[in-house]
C-alpha positions in Angstrom: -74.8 52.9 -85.8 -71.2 53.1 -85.3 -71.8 55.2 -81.7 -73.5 51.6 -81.0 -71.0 49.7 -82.0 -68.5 51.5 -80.3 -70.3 51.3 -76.9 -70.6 47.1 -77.9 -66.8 47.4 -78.2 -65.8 49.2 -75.2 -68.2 46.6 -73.0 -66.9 43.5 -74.9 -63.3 45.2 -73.7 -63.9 45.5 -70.3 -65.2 42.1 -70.2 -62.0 40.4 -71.6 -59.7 42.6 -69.6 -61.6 41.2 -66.6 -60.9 37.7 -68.0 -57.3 38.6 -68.8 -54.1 37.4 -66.1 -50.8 38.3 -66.9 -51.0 42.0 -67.5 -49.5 44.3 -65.6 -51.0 47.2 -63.8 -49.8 49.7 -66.0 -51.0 47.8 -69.2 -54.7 48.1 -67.9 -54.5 51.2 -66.5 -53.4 52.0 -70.1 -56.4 50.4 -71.6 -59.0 51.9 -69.0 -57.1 55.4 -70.1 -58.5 54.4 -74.0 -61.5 53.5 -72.8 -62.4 57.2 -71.3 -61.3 58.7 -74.1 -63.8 56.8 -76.6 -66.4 58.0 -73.7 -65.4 61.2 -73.9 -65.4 60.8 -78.0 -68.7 59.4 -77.6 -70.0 62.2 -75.3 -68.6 64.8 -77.7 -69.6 63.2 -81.1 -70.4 66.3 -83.0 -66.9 68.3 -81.5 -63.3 68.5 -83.3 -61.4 65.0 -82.2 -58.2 64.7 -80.9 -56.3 62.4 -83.5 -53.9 61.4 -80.8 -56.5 58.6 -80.0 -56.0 56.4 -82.6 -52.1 56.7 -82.2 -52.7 55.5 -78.4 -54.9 52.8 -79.8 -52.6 51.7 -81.7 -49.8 51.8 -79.5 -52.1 49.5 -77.7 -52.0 47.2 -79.9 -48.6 46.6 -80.4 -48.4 46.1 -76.5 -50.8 42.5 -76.7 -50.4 41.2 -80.1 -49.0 38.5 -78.9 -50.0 37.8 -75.4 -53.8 38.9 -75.4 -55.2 37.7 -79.2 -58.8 39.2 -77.6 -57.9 41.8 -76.2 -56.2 42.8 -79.6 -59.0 42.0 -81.7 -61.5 43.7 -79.8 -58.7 47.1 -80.1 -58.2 46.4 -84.1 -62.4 46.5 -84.2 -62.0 50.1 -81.9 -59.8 51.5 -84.3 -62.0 50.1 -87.2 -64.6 51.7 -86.4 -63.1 54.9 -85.0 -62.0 55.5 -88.7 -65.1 54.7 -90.3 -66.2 57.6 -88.5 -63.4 59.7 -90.2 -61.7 60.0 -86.5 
C-alpha cells in the first residue's frame, strides 16, 4: 500500500513540477535528486535506509512553502508517507 502511494506521489510530483514557472534550475534539479532517491528507496524496500532523506525532503520544503503551495503539498504527503513506513 504505501509503496503505491508513494509511486502516486512521485508521478503527481513530476506532473506539477512540469506545470510549475518560476523555479530555478537548481530547485528542480533538487527535486528530481529526491525523486531518485524514493526510487532507489522503493527499489530497496526491504534494505537499511538512509535517514538523510527525509532531512532533504524537508529541506525541500522549506524551499516552496511559499511560492509552490502544490508542489509543497505533494512533498508534505512524501514525507507522510515515508514515516508511516518508519523511514
Amino acid at each position: 500500500m504505501a509503496e503505491s502511494r508513494l509511486r502516486k506521489l512521485l508521478h503527481d510530483l513530476d506532473v506539477e513540477l512540469q506545470k510549475a514557472s518560476g523555479l530555478e534550475e537548481k530547485q528542480r534539479q533538487q527535486i528530481a535528486a529526491i525523486c531518485q532517491e524514493v526510487e532507489a528507496l522503493l527499489a530497496e524496500m526491504g534494505s537499511q535506509q538512509d535517514r538523510g532523506l527525509k532531512d532533504r525532503l524537508e529541506e525541500a520544503l522549506a524551499l516552496f512553502e511559499a511560492s509552490h503551495p502544490n508542489l509543497t503539498l505533494i512533498l508534505e504527503q512524501l514525507i507522510d508517507t515515508l514515516a508511516g513506513m518508519g523511514l
